[in-house]
C-alpha positions as a printed Julia matrix, in Angstrom:
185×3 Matrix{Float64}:
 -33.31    1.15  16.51
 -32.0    -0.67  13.57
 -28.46    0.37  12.15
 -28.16    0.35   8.25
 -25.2    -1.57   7.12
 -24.85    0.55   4.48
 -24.49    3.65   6.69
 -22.24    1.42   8.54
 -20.21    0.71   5.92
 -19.77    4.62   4.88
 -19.09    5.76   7.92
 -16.46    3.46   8.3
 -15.44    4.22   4.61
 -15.41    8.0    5.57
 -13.22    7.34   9.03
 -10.46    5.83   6.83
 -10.24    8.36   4.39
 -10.09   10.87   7.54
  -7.39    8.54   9.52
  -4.33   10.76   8.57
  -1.28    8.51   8.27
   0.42   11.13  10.43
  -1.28    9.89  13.56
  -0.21    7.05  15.76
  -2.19    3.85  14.69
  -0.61    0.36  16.18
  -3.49   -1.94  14.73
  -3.23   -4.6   12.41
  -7.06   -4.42  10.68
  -8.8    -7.04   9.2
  -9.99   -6.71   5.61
  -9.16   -2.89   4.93
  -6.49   -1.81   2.0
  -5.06    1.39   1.98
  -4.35    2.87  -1.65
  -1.23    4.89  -2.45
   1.62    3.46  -4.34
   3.54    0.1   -3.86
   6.9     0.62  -1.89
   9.37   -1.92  -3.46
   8.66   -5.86  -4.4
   6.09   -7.89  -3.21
   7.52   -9.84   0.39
   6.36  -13.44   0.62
   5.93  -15.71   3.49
   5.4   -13.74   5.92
   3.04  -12.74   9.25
   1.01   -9.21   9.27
   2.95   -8.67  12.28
   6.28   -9.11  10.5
   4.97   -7.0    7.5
   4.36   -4.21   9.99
   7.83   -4.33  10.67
   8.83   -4.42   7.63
   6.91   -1.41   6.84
   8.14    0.36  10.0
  12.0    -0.29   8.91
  11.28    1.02   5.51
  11.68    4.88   5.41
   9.62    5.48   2.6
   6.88    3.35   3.93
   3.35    4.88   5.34
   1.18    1.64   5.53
   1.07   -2.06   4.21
  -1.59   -4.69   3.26
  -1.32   -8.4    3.86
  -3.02  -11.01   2.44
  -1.87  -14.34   3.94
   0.56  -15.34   0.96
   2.07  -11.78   0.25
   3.4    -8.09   1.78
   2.77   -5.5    0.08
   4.25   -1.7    1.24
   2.93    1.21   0.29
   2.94    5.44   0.37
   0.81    8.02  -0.55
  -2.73    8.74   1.32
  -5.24    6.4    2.29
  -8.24    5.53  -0.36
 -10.86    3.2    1.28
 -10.53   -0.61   1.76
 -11.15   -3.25  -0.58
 -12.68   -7.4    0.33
 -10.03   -9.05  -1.47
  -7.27   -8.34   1.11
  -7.0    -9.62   4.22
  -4.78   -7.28   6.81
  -3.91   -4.13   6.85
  -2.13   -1.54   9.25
  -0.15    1.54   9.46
   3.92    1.61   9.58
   4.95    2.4   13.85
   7.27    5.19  13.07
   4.03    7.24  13.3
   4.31    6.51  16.98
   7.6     7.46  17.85
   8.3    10.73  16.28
  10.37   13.54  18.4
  10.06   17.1   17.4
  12.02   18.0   14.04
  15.4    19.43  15.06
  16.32   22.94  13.93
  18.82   22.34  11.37
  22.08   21.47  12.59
  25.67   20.66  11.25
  27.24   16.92  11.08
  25.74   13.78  10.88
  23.19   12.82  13.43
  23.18    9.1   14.28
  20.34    6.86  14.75
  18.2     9.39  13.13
  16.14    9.6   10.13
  14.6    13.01   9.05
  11.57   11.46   6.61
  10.44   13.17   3.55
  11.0    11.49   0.14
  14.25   11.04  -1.39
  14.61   12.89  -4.7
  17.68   10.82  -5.54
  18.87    7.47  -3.79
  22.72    6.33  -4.29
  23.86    3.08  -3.43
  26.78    2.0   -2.48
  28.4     5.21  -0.7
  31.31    3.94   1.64
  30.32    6.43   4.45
  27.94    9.01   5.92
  30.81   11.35   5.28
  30.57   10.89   1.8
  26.81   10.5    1.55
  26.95   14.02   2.85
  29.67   15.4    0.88
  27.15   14.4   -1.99
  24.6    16.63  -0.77
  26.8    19.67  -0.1
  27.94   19.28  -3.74
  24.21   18.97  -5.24
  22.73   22.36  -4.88
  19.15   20.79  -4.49
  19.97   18.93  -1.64
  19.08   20.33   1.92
  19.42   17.12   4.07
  20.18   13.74   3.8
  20.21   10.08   5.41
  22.26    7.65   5.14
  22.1     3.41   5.76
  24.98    2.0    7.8
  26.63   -1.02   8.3
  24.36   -1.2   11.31
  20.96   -1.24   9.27
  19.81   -4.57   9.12
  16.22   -4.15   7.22
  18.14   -5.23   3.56
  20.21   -5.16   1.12
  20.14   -1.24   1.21
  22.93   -0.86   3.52
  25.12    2.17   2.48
  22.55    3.91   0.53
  22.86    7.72   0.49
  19.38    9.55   0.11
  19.94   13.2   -0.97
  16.28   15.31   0.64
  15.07   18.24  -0.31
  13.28   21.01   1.55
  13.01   20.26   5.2
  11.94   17.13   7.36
   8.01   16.21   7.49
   8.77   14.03  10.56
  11.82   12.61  12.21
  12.22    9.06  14.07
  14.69    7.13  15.83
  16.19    4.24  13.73
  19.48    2.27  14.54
  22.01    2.49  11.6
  20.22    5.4    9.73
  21.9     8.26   9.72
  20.47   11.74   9.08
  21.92   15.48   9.23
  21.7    18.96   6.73
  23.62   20.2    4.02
  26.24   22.9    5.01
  24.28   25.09   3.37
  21.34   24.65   5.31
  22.67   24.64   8.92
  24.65   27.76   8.6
């Protein structure tokens, strides 16, 4: 039997679009781009490996693309892939997650309860007052916060204020997660 590469070609197509970026997906692919929206500046010099890191240390990243000169993160759902780019993979926080905790007062360390910030403040001294921020903004259910242990960038000591509750939670030295008083009460 001879296999259309055009029905080859969809089906892969299709198992893309399907792939949620929920699920646990440690491959670097070859000549697949995700779509979505870009996730900061463009990182040069790198490996695909080191991009996947990258991507994995970033909170608001879901997947990447590589092309050999340039790293490239990005959120938002999956679209279909593309010739011009080289690499591709998913961020590894996918693969780690624990169960989201019931809410629960004071700062939980090492953790970061995922869902897109709806405000980001830099340079906040301390988790104490990264979360004295969200007890004083009425929108804000939950928060995390970057350490002097984070390591990723330049972001250390940003506070971002969440709202609603966690889509996902993972385990990340020098992030810093826990709920409004508000919302653990």
């Amino acid at each position: 039997m001879k296999t259309c590469p055009v029905l080859v070609l969809v089906l892969l197509l299709l198992g893309l679009c399907a792939r949620s970026a929920q699920g646990c997906d440690r491959r670097i692919l070859k000549r697949e781009i995700y779509g979505g929206r870009p996730v900061g500046n463009l990182i040069y010099g790198q490996t695909a490996q080191t991009c996947q890191g990258k991507c994995t240390a970033n909170p608001r990243c879901v997947y990447f693309i590589f092309t050999g000169r340039f790293c490239q993160l990005r959120s938002g759902p999956v679209k279909g892939s593309q010739p011009s780019v080289i690499w591709a993979g998913y961020s590894l926080n996918y693969c780690k997650l624990p169960p989201i905790p019931a809410p629960k007062c004071g700062p939980q360390p090492g953790v970061n309860m995922q869902k897109g910030a709806y405000k980001v403040l830099k340079d906040v001294p301390s988790v104490q007052a990264c979360e004295q921020k969200c007890n004083q903004n009425s929108a804000c259910t939950f928060y995390t916060y970057l350490s002097d242990q984070w390591t990723a960038d330049v972001r250390k000591y940003s506070c971002f204020l969440k709202s609603g509750k966690p889509t996902a939670v993972s385990k990340y030295p020098g992030m810093i997660s826990g709920y409004a008083d508000r919302a653990c009460k």
